[in-house]
SEDO-77052 format. One line per field, with one value per atom (N, C-alpha, C): atom name; y, z, x; residue in three letters. Coordinates in steps of 0.02 Angstrom, whole numbers, plus 50000, padded with zeros to 5 digits. Example, Ala and Ser with C-alpha at 12.3 -4.5 7.8 and 13.67 -1.06 7.14 Angstrom:
REM residues 2
atomo	c(N; CA; C; N; CA; C)
py	c(49716; 49775; 49835; 49888; 49947; 50002)
pz	c(50390; 50390; 50390; 50354; 50357; 50394)
px	c(50660; 50615; 50660; 50642; 50684; 50645)
residuo	c(ALA; ALA; ALA; SER; SER; SER)
This chain:
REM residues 172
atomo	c(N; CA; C; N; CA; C; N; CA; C; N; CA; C; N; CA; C; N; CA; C; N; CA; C; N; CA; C; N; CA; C; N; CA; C; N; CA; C; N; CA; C; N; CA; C; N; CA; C; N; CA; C; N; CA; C; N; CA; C; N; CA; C; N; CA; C; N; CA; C; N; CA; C; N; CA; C; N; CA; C; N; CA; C; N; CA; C; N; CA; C; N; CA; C; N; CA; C; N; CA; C; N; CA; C; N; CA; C; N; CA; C; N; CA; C; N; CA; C; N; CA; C; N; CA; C; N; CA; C; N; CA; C; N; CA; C; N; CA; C; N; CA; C; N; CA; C; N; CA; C; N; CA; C; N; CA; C; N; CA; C; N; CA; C; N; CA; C; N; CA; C; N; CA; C; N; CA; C; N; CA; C; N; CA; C; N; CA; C; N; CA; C; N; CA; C; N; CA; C; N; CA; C; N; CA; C; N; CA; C; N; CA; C; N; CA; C; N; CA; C; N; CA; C; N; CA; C; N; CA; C; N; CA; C; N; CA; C; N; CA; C; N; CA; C; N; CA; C; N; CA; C; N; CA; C; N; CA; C; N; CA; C; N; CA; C; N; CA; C; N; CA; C; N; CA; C; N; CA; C; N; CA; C; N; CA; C; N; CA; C; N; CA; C; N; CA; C; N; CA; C; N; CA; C; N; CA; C; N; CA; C; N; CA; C; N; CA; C; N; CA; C; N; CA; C; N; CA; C; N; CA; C; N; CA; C; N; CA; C; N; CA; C; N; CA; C; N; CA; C; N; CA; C; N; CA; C; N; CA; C; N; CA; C; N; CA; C; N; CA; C; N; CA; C; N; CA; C; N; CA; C; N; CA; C; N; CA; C; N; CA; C; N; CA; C; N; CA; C; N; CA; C; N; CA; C; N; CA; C; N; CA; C; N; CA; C; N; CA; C; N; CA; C; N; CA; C; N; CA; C; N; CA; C; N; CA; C; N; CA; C; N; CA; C; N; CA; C; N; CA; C; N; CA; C; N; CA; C; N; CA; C; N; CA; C; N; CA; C; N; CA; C; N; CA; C; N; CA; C; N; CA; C; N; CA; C; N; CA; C; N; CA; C; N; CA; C; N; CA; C; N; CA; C; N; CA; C; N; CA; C; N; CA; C; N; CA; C; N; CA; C; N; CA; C; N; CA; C; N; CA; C; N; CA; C; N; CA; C; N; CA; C; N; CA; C; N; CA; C; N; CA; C; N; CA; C; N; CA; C; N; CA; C; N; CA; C; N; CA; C; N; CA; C; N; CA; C; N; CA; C; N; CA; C; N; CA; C; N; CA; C; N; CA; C; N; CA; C; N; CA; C)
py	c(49940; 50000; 50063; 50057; 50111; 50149; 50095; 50102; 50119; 50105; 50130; 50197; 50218; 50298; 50335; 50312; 50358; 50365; 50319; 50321; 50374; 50355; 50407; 50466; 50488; 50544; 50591; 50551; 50571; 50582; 50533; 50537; 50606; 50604; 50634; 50728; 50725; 50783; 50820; 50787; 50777; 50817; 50792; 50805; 50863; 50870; 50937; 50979; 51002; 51039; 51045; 50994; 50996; 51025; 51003; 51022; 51107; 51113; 51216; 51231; 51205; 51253; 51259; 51244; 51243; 51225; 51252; 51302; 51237; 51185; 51130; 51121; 51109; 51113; 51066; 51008; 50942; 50914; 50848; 50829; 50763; 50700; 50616; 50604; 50575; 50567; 50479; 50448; 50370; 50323; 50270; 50219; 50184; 50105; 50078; 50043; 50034; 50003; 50053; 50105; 50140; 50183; 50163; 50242; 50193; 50127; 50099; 50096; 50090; 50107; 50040; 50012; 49933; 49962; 49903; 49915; 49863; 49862; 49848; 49783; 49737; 49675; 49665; 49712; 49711; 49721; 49735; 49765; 49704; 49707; 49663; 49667; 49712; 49731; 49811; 49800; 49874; 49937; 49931; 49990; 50005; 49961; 49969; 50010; 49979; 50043; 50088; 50101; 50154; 50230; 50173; 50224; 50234; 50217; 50221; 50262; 50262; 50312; 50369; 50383; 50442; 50453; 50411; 50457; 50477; 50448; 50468; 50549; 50546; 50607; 50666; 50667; 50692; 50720; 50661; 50672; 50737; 50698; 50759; 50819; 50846; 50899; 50918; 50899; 50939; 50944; 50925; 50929; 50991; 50998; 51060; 51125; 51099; 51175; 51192; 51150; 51166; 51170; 51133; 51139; 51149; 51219; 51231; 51222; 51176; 51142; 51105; 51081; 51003; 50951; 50909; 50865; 50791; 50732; 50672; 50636; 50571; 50517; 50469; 50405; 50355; 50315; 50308; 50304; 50240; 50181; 50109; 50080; 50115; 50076; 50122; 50122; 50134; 50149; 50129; 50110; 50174; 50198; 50259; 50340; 50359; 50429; 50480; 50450; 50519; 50523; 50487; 50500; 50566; 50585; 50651; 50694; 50702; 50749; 50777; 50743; 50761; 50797; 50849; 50882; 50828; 50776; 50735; 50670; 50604; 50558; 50502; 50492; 50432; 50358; 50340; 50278; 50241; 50190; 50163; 50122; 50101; 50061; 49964; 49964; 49927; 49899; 49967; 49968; 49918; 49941; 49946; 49859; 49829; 49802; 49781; 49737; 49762; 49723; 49744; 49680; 49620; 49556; 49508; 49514; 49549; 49564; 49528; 49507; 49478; 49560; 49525; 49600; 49624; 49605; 49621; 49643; 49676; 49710; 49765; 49786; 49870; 49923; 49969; 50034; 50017; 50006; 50010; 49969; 49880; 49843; 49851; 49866; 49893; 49936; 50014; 50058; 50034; 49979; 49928; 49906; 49858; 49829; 49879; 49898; 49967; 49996; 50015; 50043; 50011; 49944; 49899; 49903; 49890; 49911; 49947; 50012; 50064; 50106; 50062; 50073; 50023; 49969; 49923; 49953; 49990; 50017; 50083; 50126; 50206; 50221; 50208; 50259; 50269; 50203; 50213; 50261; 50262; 50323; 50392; 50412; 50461; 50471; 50422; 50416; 50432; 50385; 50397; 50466; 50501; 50556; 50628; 50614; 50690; 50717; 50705; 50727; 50708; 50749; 50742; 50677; 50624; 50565; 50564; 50560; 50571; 50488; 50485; 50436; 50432; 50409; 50424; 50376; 50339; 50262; 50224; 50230; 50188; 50119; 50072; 50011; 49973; 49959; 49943; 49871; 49824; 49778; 49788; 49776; 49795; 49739; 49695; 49637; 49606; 49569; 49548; 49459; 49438; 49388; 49367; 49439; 49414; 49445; 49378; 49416; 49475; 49487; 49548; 49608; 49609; 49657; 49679; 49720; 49744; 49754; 49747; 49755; 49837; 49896; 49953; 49986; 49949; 49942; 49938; 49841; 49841; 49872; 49907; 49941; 50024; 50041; 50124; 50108; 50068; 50026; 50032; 49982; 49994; 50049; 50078; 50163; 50199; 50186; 50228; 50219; 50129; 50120; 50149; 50144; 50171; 50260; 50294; 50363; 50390; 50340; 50341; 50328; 50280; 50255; 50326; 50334; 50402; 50451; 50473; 50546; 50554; 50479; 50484; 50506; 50507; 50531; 50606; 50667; 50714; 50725; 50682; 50702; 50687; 50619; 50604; 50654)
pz	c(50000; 50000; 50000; 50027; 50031; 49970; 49929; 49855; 49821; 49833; 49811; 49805; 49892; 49910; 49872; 49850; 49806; 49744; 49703; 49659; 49625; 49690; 49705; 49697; 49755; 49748; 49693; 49656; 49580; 49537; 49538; 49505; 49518; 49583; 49617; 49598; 49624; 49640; 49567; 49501; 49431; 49404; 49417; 49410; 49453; 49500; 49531; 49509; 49506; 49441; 49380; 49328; 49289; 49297; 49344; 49358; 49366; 49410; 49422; 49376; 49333; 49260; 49219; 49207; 49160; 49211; 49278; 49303; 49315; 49317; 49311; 49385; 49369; 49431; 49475; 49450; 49474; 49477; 49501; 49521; 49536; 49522; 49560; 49574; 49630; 49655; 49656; 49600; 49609; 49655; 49684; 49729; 49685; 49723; 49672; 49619; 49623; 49566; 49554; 49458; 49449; 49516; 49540; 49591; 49649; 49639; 49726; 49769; 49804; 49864; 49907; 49940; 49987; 50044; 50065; 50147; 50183; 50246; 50293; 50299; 50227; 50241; 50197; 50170; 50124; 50159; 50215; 50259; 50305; 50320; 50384; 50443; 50469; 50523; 50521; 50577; 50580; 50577; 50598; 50610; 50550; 50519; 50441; 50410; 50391; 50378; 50361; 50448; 50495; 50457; 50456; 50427; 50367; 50306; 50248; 50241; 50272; 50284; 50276; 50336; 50362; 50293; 50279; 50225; 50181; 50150; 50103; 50115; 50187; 50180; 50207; 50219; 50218; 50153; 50076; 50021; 50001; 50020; 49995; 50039; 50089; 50111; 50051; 50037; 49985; 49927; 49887; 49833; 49835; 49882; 49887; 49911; 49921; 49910; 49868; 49786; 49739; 49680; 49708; 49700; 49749; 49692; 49761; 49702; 49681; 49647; 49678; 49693; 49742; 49693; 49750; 49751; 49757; 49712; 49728; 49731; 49781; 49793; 49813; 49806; 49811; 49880; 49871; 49966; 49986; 49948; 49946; 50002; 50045; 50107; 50176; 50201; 50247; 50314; 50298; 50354; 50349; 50285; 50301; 50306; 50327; 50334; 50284; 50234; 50161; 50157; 50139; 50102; 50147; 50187; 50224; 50186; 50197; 50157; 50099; 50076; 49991; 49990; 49944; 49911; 49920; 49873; 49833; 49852; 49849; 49865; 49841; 49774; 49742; 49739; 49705; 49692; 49631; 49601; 49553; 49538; 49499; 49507; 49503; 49489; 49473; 49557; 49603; 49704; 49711; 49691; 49711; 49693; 49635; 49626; 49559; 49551; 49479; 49507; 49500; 49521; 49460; 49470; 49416; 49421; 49358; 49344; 49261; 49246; 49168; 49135; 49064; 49017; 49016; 49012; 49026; 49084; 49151; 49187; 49171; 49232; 49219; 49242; 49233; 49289; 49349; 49369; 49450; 49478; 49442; 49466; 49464; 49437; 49421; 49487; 49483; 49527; 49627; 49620; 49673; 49698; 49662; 49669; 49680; 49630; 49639; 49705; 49726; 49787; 49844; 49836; 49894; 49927; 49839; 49853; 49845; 49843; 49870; 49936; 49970; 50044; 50070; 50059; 50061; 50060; 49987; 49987; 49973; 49977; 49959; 50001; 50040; 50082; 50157; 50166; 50193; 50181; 50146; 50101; 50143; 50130; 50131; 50198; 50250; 50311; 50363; 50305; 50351; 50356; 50311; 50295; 50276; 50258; 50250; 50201; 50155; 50073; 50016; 49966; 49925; 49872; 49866; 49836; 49747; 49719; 49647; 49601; 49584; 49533; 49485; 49465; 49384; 49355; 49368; 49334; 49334; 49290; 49308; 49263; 49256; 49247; 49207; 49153; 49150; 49074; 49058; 49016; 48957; 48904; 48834; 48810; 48844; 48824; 48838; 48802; 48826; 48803; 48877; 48871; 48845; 48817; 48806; 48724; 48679; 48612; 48590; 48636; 48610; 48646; 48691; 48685; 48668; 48638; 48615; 48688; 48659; 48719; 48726; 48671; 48710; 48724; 48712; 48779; 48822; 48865; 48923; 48950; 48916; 48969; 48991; 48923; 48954; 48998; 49006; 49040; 49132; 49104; 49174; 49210; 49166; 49141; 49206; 49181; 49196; 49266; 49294; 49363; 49391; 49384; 49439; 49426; 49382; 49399; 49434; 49455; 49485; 49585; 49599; 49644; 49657; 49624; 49625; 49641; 49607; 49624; 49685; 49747; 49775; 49859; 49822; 49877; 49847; 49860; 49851; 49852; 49894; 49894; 49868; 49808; 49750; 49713)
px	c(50041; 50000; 50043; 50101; 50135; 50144; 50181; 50197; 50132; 50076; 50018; 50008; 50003; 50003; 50037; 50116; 50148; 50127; 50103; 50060; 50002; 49970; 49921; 49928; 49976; 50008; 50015; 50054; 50079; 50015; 49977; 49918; 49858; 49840; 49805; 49820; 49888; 49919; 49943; 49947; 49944; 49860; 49817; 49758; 49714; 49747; 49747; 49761; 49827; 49851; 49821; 49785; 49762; 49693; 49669; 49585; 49595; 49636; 49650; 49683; 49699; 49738; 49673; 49619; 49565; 49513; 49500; 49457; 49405; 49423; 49374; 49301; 49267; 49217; 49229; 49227; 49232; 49309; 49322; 49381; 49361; 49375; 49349; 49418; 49425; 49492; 49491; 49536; 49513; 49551; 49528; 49537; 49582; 49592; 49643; 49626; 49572; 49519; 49478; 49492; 49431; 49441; 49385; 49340; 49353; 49370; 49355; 49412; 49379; 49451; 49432; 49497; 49515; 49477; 49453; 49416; 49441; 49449; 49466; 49498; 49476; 49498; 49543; 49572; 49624; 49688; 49699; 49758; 49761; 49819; 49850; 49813; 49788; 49761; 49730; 49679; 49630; 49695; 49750; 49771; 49818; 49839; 49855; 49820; 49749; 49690; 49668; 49664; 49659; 49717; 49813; 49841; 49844; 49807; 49800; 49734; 49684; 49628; 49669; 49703; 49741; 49777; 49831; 49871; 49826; 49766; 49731; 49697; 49678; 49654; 49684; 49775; 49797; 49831; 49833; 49824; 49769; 49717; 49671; 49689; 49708; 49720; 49767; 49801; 49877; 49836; 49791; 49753; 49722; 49699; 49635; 49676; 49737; 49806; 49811; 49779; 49802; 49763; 49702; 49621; 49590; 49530; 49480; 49403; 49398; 49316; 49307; 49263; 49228; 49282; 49262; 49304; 49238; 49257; 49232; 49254; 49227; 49270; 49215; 49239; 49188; 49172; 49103; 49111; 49078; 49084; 49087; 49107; 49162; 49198; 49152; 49137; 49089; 49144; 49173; 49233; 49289; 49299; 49330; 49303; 49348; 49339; 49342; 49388; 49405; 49338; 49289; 49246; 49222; 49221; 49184; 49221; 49270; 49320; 49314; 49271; 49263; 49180; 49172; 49101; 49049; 49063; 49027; 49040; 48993; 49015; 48989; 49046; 49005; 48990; 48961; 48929; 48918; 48904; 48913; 48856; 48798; 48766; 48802; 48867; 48912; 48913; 48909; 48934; 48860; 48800; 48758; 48724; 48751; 48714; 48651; 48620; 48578; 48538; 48455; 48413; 48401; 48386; 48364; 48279; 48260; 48203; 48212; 48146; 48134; 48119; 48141; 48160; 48092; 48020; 47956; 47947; 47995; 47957; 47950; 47887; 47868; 47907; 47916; 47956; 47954; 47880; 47876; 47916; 47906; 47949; 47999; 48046; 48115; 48141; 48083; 48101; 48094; 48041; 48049; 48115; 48142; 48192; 48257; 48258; 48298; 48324; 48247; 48217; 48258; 48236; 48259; 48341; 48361; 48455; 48476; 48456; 48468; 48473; 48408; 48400; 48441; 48466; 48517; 48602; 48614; 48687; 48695; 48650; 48665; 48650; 48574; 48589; 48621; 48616; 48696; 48753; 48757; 48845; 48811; 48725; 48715; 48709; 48687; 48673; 48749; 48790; 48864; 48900; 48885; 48935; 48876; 48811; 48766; 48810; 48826; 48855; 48817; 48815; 48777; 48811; 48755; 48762; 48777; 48840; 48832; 48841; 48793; 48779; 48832; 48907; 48938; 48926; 48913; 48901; 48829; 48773; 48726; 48733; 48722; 48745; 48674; 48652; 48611; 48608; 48558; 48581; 48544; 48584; 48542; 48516; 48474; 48482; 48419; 48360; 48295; 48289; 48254; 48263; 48169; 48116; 48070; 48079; 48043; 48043; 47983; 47954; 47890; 47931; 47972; 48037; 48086; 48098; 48169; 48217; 48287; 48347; 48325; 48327; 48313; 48254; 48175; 48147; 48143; 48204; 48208; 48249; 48294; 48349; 48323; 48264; 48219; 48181; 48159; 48096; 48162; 48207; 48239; 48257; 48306; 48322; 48257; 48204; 48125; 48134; 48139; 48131; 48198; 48248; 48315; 48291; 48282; 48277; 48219; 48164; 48100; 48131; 48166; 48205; 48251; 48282; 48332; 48298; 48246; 48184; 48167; 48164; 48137; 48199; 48250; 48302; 48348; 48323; 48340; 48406; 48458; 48524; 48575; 48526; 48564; 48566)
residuo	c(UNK; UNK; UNK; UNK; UNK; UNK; UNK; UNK; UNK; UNK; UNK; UNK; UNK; UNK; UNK; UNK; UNK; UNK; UNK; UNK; UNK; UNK; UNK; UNK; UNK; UNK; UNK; UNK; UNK; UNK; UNK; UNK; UNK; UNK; UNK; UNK; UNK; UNK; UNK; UNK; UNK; UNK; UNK; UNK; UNK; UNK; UNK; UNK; UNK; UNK; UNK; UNK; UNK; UNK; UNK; UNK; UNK; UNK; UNK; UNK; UNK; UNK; UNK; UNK; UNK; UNK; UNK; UNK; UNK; UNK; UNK; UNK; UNK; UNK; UNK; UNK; UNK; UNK; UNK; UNK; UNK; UNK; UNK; UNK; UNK; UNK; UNK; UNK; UNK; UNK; UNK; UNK; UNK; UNK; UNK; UNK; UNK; UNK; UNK; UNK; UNK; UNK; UNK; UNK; UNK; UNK; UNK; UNK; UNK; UNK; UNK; UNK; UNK; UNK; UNK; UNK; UNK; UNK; UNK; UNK; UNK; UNK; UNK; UNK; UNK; UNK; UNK; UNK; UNK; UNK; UNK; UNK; UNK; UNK; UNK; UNK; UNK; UNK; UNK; UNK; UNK; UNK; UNK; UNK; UNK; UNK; UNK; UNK; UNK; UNK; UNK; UNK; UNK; UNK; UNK; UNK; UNK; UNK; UNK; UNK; UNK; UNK; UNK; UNK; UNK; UNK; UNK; UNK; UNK; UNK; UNK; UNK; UNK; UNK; UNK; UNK; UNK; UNK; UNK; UNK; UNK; UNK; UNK; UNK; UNK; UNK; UNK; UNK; UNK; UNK; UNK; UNK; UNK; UNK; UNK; UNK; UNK; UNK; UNK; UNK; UNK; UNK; UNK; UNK; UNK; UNK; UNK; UNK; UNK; UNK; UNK; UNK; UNK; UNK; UNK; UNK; UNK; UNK; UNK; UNK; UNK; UNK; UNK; UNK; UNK; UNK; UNK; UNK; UNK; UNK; UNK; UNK; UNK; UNK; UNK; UNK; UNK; UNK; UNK; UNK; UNK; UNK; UNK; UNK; UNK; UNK; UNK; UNK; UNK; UNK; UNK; UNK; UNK; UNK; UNK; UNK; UNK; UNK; UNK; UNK; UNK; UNK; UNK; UNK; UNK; UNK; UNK; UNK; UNK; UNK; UNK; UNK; UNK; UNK; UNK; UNK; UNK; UNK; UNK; UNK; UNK; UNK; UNK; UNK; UNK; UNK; UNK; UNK; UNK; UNK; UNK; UNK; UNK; UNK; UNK; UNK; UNK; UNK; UNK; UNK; UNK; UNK; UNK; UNK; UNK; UNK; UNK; UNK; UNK; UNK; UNK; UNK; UNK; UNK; UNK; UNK; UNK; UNK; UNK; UNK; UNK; UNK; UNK; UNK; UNK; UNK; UNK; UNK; UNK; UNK; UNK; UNK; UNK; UNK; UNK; UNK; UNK; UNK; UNK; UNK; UNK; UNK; UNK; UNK; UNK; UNK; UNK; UNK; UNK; UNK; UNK; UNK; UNK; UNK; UNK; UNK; UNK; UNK; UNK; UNK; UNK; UNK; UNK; UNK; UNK; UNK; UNK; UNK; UNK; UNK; UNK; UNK; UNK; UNK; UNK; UNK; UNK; UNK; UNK; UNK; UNK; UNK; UNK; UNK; UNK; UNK; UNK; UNK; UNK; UNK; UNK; UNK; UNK; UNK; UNK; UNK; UNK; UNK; UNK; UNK; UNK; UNK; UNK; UNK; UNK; UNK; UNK; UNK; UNK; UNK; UNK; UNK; UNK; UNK; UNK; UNK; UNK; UNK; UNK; UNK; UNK; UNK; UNK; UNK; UNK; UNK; UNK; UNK; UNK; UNK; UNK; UNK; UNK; UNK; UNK; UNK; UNK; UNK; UNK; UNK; UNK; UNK; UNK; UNK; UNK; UNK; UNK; UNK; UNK; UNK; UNK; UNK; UNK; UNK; UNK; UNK; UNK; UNK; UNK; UNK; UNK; UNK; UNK; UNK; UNK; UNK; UNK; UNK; UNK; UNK; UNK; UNK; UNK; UNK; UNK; UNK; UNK; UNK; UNK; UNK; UNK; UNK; UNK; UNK; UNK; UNK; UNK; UNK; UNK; UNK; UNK; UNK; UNK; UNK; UNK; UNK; UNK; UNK; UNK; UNK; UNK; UNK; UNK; UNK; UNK; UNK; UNK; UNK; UNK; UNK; UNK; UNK; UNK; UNK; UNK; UNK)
């Protein structure tokens, strides 16, 4: 992880610079996978962690010396702290999950299920930290397993239910 952090560093502190040279609004600060960041069971022990939490969000302190636009970061690990640190705090429908619904369901059902794992893995994020929840990734299948459906039917049809699920939590 160490060797990671430096990584990061470079990366992070790279894109900072870039984001304040062209005035950028936004900023996603990525984990080591994409947007995700290791939780707790990836380290030797809690206090390993604990100090990789820390360097991270002592990272982001040196970022925001050099950027001042919100900042996002993904807040999948429940367990750390950066995620407070940051504007924004995202999510992935990839984090979240996809329900198994037949390509013939309706919105509602969709926005049901949806519903369910959402109150399951988001709002949590929002519960832990009171930051506004940003969606960059919704995740959805182009693909129907009924023939009086088309694949982009079922995926507007799905499309319909997750932004119905979404409507109903303002801080996405």
């Amino acid at each position: 992880w160490a060797e990671w952090l430096k990584a990061a560093e470079r990366l992070w502190m790279w894109n900072a610079v870039a984001a304040a040279g062209v005035d950028a609004e936004l900023l996603m600060l990525p984990g080591y996978v994409f947007h995700v960041f290791a939780g707790p069971g990836a380290f030797e022990s809690d206090e390993s962690f604990e100090a990789f939490d820390q360097a991270l969000i002592d990272l982001m302190g040196r970022v925001r010396e050099v950027y001042d636009g919100k900042v996002l970061v993904s807040g999948g690990v429940l367990e750390m702290e950066l995620p407070g640190m940051a504007d924004l705090v995202g999510v992935t429908t990839f984090d979240t999950g996809r329900p198994e619904l037949a390509s013939g369901a309706i919105a509602a059902e969709w926005r049901d299920a949806y519903d369910a794992l959402f109150a399951e893995r988001v709002d949590p994020i929002w519960e832990r930290w009171g930051k506004p929840v940003f969606f960059y990734t919704i995740n959805t299948q182009a693909i129907s397993d009924d023939p009086l459906v088309t694949p982009e039917e079922a995926q507007a049809t799905e499309l319909e239910g997750i932004f119905q699920a979404l409507a109903s939590r303002p801080w996405i």
